[in-house]
C-alpha positions as CSV (number, residue, x, y, z in Angstrom):
1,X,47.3,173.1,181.6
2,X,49.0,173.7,185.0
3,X,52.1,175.5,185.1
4,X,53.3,173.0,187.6
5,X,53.2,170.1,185.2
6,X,55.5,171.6,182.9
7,X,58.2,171.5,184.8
8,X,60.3,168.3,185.6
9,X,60.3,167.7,189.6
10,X,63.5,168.2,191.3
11,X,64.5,165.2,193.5
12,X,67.6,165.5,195.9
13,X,69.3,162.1,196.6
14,X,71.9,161.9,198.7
15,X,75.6,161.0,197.7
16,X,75.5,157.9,199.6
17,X,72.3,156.7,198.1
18,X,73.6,157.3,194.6
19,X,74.7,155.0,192.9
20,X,78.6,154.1,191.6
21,X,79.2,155.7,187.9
22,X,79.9,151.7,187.0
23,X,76.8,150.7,187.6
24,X,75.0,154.2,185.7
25,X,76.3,152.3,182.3
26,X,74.6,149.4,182.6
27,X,70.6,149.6,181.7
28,X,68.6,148.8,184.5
29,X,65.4,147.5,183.6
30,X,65.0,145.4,180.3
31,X,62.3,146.6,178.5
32,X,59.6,144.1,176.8
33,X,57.6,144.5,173.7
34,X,54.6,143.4,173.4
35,X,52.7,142.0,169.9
36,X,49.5,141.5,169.0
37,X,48.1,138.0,169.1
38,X,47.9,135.7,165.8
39,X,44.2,134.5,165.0
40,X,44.6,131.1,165.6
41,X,45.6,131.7,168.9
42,X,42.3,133.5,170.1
43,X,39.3,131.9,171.6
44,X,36.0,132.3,169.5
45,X,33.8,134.2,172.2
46,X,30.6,131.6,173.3
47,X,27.3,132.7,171.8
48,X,23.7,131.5,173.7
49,X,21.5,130.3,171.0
50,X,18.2,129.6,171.5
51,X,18.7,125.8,172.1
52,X,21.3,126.4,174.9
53,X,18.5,129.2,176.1
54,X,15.7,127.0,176.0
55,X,18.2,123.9,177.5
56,X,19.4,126.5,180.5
57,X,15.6,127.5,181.1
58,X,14.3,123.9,181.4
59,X,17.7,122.8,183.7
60,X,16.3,126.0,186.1
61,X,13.0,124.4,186.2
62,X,13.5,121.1,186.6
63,X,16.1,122.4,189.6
64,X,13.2,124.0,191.2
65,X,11.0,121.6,191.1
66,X,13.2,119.2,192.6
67,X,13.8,121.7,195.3
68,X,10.2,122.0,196.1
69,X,9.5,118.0,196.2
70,X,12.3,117.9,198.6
71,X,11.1,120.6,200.4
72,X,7.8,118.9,200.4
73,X,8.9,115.7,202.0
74,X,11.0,117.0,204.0
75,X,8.1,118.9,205.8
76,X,7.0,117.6,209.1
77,X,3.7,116.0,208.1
78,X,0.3,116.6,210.1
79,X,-0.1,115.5,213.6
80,X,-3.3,113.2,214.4
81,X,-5.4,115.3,216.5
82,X,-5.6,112.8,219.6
83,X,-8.7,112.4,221.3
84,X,-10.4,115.1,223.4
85,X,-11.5,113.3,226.8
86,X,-15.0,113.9,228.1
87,X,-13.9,115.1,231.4
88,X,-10.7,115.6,233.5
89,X,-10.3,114.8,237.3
90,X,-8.0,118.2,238.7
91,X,-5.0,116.7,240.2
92,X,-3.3,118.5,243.1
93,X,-1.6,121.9,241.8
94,X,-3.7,121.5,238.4
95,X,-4.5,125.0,237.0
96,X,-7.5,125.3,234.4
97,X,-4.7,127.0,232.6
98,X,-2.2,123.3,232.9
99,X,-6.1,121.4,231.8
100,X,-6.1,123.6,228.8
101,X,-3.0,123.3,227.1
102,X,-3.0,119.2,228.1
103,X,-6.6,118.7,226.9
104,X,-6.0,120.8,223.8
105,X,-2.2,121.6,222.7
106,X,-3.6,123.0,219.7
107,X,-6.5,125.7,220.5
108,X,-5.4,129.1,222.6
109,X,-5.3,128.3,226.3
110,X,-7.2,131.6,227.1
111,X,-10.0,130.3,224.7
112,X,-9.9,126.9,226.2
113,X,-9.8,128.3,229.8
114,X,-12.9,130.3,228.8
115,X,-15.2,127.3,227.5
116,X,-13.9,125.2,230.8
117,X,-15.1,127.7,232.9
118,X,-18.6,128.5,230.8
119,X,-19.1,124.4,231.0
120,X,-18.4,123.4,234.2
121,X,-20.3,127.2,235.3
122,X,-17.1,128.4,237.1
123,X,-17.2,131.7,238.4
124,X,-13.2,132.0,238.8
125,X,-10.4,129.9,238.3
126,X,-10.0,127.9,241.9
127,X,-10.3,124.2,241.4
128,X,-10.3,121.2,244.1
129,X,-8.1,118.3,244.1
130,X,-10.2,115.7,242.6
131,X,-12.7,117.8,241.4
132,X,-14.3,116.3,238.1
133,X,-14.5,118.6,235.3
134,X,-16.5,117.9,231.8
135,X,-14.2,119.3,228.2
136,X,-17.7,119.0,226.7
């Protein structure tokens, strides 16, 4: 041990913070003592038995699958895949880029730009106002 803890710290305080020798007399904290508990006062602790286990286990189950029939339905369902037309006429400022994604919203434009170009035996990518071009 330290030979600093042995000793009792010495605290100055001031005259004016000290206070009157009336008011030494009197105690200034009451002090509390505390008992121990009677038995019939304590809770039992809770014990899980198996029931409660098993019951727990099939609430958790029947939770998640709850969860995943409402996520489920909840879903956005499947578009209908609308009609591909046989061929488009180019409208002024059409793009074979602006035909691919509106003839097929669902493919990759580069793809669909590829097979528009391979059908119609386009060797780059001007088109024609009115210009008729075949999807098939």
């Amino acid at each position: 041990m330290s030979v600093a803890t042995e000793f009792a710290p010495a605290v100055f305080i001031p005259s004016r913070a000290r206070p009157a020798s009336s008011q030494c007399e009197r105690p200034s904290a009451a002090v509390s003592t505390l008992h121990r508990p009677s038995e019939q006062s304590v809770a039992v602790p809770l014990r899980l038995t198996r029931r409660g286990l098993l019951a727990i286990a099939v609430a958790v189950g029947v939770l998640a699958l709850g969860l995943v029939w409402l996520a489920r339905f909840s879903a956005p369902g499947a578009q209908a895949a609308t009609p591909r037309p046989d061929a488009v006429t180019v409208r002024t400022g059409d793009t074979l880029w602006a035909i691919a994604t509106r003839i097929a919203p669902q493919r990759d434009p580069r793809a669909e730009v590829a097979d528009l170009q391979r059908i119609n035996h386009l060797s780059g990518v001007e088109l024609t106002a009115g210009q008729l071009l075949r999807t098939r």
